[in-house]
C-alpha positions as CSV (number, residue, x, y, z in Angstrom):
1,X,0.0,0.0,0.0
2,X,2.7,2.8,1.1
3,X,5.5,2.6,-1.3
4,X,8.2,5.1,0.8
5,X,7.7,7.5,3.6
6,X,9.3,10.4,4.0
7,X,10.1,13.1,6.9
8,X,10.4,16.8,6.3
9,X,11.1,19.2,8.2
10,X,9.8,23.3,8.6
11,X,13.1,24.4,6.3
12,X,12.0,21.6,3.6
13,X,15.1,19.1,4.4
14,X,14.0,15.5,3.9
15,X,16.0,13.7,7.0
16,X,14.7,10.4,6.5
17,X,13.4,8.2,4.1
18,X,12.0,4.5,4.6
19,X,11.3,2.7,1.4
20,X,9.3,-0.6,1.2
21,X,9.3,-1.5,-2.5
22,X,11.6,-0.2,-4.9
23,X,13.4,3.1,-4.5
24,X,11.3,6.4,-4.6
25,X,13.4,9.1,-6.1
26,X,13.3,12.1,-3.4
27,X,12.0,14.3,-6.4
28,X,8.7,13.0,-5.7
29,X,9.0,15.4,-2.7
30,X,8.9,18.5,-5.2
31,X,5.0,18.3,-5.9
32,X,4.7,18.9,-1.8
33,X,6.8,21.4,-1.9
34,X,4.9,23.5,-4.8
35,X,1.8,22.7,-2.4
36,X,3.3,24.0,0.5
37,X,4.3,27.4,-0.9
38,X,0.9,28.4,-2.3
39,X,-0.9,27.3,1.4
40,X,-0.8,29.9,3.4
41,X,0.6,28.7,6.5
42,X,1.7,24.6,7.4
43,X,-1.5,23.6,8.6
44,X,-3.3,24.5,5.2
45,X,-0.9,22.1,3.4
46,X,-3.6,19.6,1.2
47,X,-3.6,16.1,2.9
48,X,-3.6,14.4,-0.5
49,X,-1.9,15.8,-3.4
50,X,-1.8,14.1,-6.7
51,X,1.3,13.6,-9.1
52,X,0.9,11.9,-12.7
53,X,2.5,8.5,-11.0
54,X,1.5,8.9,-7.6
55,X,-0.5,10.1,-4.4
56,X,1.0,11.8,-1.6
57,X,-0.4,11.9,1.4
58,X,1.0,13.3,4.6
59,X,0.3,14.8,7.9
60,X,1.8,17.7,10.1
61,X,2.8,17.1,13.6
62,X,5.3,18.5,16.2
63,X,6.8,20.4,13.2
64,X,7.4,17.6,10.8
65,X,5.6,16.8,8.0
66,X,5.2,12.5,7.2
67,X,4.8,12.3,3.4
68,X,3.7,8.9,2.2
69,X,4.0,7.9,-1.2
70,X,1.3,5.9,-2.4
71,X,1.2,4.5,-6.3
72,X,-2.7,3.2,-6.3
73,X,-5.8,4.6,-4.9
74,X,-6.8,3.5,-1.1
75,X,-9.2,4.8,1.5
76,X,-7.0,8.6,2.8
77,X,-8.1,8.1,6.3
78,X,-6.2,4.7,6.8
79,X,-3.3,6.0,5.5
80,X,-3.8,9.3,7.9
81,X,-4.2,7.0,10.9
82,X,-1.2,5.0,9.9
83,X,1.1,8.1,9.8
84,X,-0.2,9.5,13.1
85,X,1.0,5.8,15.0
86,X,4.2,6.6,13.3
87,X,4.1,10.0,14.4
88,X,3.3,8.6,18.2
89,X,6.3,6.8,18.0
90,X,8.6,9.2,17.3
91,X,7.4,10.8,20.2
92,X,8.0,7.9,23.1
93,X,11.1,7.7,21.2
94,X,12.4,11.3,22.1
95,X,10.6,11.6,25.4
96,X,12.5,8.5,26.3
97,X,15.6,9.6,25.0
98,X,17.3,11.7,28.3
99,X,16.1,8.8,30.9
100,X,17.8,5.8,28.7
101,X,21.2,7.0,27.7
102,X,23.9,7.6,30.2
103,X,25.5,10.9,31.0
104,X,28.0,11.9,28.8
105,X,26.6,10.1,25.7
106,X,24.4,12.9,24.9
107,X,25.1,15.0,21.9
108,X,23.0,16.8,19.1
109,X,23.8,14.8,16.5
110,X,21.2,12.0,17.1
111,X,23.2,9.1,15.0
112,X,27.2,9.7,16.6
113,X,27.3,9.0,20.5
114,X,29.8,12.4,22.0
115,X,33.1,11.8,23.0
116,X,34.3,9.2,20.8
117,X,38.0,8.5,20.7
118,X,40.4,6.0,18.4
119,X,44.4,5.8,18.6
120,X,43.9,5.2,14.9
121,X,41.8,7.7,13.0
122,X,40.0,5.8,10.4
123,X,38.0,6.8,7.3
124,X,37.3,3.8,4.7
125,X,34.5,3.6,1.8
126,X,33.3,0.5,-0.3
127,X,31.7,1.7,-3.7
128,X,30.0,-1.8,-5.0
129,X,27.9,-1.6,-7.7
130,X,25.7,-4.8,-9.2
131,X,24.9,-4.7,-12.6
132,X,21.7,-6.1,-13.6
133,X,21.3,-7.2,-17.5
134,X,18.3,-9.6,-19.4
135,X,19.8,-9.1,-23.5
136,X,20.5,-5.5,-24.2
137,X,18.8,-4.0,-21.4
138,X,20.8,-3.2,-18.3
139,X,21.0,-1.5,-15.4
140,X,23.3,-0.8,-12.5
141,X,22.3,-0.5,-8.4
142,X,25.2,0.6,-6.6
143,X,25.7,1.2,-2.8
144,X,29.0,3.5,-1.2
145,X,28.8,1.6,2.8
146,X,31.6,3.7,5.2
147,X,33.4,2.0,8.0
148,X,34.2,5.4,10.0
149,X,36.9,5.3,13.2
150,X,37.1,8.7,13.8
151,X,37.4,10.6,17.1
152,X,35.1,13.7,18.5
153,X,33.1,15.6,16.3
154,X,34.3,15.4,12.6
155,X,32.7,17.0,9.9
156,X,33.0,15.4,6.3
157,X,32.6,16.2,2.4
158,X,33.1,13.4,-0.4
159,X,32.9,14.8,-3.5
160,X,32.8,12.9,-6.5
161,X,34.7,13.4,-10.6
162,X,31.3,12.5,-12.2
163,X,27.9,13.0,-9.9
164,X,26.1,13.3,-12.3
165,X,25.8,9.2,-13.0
166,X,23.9,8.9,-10.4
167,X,19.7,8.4,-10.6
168,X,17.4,7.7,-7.5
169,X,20.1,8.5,-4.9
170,X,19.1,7.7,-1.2
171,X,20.8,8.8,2.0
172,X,21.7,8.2,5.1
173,X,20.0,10.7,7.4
174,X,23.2,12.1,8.2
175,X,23.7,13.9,4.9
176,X,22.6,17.2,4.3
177,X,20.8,17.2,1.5
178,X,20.5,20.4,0.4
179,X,24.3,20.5,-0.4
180,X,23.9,17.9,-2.5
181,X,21.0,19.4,-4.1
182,X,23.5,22.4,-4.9
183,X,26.6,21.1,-5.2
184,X,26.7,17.4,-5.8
185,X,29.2,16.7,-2.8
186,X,28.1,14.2,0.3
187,X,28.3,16.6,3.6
188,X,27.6,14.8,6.6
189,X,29.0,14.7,10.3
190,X,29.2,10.4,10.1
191,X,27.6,7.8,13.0
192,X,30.7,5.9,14.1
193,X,31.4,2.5,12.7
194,X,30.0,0.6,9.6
195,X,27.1,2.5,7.8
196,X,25.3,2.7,4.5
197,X,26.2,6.1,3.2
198,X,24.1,5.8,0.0
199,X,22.4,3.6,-2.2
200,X,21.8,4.5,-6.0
201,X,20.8,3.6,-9.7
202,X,22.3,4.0,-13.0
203,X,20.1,3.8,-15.8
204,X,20.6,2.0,-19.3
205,X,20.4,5.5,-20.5
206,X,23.5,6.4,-19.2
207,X,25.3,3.5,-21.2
208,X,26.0,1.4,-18.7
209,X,28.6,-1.0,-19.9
210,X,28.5,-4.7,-20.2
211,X,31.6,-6.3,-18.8
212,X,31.5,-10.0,-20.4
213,X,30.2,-11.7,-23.3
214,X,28.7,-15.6,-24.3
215,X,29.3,-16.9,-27.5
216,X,26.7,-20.2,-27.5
217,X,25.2,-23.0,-29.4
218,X,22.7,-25.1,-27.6
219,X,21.3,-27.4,-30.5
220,X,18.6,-30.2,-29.5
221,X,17.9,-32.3,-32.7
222,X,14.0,-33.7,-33.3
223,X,13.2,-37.4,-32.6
224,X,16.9,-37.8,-31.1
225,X,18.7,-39.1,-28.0
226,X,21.4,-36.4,-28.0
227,X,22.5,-32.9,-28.8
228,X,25.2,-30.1,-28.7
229,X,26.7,-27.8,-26.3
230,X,28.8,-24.6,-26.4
231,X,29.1,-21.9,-24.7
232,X,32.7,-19.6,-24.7
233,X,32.7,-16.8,-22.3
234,X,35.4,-13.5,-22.6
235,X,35.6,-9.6,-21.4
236,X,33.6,-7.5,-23.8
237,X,36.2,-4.9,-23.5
238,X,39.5,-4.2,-22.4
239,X,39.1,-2.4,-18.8
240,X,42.5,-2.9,-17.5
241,X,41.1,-5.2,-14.4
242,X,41.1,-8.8,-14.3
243,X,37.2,-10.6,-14.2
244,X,37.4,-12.9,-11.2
245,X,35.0,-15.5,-10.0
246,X,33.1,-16.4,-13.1
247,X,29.9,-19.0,-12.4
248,X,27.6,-20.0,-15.1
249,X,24.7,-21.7,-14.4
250,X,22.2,-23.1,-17.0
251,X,18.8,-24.5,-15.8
252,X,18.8,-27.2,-18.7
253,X,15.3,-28.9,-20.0
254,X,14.0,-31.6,-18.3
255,X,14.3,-33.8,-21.0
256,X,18.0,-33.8,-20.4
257,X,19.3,-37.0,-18.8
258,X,22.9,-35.6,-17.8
259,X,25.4,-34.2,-19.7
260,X,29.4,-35.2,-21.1
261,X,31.0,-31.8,-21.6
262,X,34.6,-30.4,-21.5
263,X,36.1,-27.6,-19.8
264,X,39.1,-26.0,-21.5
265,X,39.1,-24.4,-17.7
266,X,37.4,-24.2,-14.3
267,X,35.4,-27.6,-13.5
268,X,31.5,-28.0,-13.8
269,X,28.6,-29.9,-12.3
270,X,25.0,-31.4,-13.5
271,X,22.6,-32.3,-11.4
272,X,20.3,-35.1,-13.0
273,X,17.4,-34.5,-10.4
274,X,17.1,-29.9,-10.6
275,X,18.7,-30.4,-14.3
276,X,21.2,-27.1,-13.2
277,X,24.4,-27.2,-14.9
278,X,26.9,-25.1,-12.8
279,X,30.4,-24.1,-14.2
280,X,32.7,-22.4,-12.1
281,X,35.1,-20.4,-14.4
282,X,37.6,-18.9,-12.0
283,X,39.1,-15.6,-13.4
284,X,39.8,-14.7,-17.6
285,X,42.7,-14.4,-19.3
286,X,42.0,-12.9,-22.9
287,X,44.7,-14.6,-24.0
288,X,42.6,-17.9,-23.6
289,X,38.8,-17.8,-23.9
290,X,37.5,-20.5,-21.2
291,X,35.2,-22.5,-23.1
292,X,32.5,-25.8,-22.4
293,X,31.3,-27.8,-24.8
294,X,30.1,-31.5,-25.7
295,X,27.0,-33.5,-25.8
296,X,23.7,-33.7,-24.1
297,X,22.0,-36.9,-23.1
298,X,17.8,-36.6,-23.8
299,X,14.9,-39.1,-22.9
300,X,14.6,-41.4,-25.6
301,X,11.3,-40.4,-27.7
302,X,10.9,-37.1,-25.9
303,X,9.8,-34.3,-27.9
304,X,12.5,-31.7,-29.0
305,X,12.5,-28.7,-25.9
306,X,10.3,-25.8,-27.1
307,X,12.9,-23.6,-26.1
308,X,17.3,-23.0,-25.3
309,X,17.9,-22.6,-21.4
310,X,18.8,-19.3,-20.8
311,X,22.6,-18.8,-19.2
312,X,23.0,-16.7,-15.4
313,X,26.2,-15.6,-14.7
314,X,27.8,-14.4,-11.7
315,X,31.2,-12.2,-11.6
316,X,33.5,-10.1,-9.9
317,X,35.9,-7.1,-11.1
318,X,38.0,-5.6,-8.2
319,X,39.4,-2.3,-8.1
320,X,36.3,-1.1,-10.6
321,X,33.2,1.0,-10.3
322,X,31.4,-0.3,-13.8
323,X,29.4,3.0,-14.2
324,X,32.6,5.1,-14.2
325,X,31.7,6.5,-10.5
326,X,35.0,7.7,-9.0
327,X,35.7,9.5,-5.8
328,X,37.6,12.8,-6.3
329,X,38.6,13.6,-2.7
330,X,37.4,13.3,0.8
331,X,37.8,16.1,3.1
332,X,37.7,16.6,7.2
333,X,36.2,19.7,9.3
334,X,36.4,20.1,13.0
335,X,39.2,18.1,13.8
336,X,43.2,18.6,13.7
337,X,44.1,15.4,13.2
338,X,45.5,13.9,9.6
339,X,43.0,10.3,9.1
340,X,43.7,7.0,7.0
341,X,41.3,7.6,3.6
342,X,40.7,5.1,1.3
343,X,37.8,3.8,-1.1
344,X,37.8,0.2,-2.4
345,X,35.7,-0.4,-5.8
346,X,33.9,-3.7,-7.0
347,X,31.4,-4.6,-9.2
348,X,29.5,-7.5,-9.1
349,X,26.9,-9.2,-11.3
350,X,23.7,-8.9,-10.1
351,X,20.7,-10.4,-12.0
352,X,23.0,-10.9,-15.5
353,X,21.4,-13.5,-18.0
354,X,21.8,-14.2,-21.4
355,X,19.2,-15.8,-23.5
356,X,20.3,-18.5,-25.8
């Protein structure tokens, strides 16, 4: 029913965002916003605004504004009820807050405890990105998590060469988003320890690049007992990194009996009972294409399959962000000290298939 929620404050910052389904872009937001400048004060905000793609519906309370983001029609006033519980809970939540934490924990940054101290000052960020692609069409969901050891108060900015890649961005509370509405760099005072910074999409329109290629021929001949194999599998273009932990897997037919195939590298297994064909590859080395082929057993007098199995194949590529995302330079406010830095890249594949 509610696809994402979202809190706003008086000065129109969006703090937090919960997201059920799929990944509400926070430009959503900007239909409130027009709605909020023409009412004449907060509380004359409409309860239900409608977008071309969606509904939002929100409430006002304790100045914060809960904006729900609905994509099909339902009844307003469950949806009003349901934000007001949520709204009661923020409020046990911060009445409780001064009685549960000790003294000296306290500070105004709700997500980094005061006080904190390391011998080793510590900044580290993971950019990992899965690309997703069915044929031609593909599409890459990408993450940046932070593993943050850093002592008092630090204030930080990670700017980026090309921020532009990025589509549907969501943040970590701690980010302020107007500076990135601005100037496209990540400001934020960070909790301490491991975090999700941000999670994003880049879109097939942004010519999101295909790492690997299949050459195959699956060939099941009518009224016989056997047929043909091949599959070779190589880097569709020279990247400079080295593609590591390659693992096809081929849900065969289940007229297939087992299989006698080859591997010019890597080993495979068939399963005669799930009919899955798994071949781990290990790593490429263009100078030698890893390749399987040989012959498939079929039920004797089974019809021909209607249709070839289509191939899934899972990889890595260390060292590399496959939309071109790169991290220009992180800088640090409010402390004296000199921190470690680094980022660490790695693509994965995510749901990557190629039909046969």
């Amino acid at each position: 029913m509610i696809h994402s929620l979202f809190l706003i404050n008086c000065s129109g910052d969006i703090f937090l965002e919960k997201h059920w389904k799929s990944v509400v872009s926070q430009s959503v937001c900007d239909y409130f916003f027009e709605a909020q400048e023409k009412a004449a004060d907060v509380e004359n905000v409409p309860p239900v605004i409608s977008t071309p793609h969606h509904y939002l519906i929100s409430i006002y309370r304790d100045k914060l504004f809960f904006v729900s983001v609905i994509q099909t029609e339902v009844p307003p006033l469950f949806v009003i009820e349901f934000l007001h519980r949520v709204a009661d809970t923020f409020q046990v939540g911060s009445s409780n807050v001064g009685d549960t934490l000790p003294t000296g924990q306290l500070s105004n940054i709700p997500w980094r405890r005061a006080g904190v101290k390391y011998t080793n000052n510590e900044a580290y960020f993971d950019v990992v990105e899965e690309i997703d692609a069915i044929i031609d069409k593909s599409e890459i969901q990408g993450v940046i998590d932070a593993c943050i050891k850093l002592s008092g108060m630090p204030d930080l900015s990670l700017s980026f060469m090309n921020p532009r890649l990025l589509d549907d961005v969501s943040f970590h509370p701690c980010i302020r988003f107007k500076r990135w509405e601005s100037e496209r760099v990540l400001s934020f005072i960070p909790p301490d320890g491991n975090f999700r910074l941000i999670s994003y999409r880049v879109s097939s329109q942004n010519l999101v690049a295909i790492p690997v290629y299949v050459k195959h021929s699956i060939s099941f001949k009518e009224n016989s007992s056997c047929g043909r194999f091949d599959i070779t599998i190589g880097p569709k273009q020279n990247m400079g990194k080295t593609i590591e932990s390659i693992t096809v897997t081929v849900h065969m037919p289940k007229v297939v009996l087992n299989m006698n195939l080859t591997p010019t590298q890597g080993s495979y297994t068939f399963d005669p009972v799930t009919k899955v064909l798994t071949w781990d590859v290990g790593k490429i080395t263009p100078q030698k294409l890893p390749s399987l082929k040989g012959l498939v057993n079929l039920q004797s007098g089974a019809p021909k399959p209607e249709e070839n199995p289509s191939l899934n194949i899972q990889f890595k590529i260390q060292q590399l962000a496959i939309s071109g995302l790169k991290v220009n330079r992180l800088d640090m406010y409010g402390e004296k000290y000199k921190p470690f830095k680094g980022v660490k890249y790695v693509t994965k594949a995510g749901k990557f298939q190629v039909r046969t």
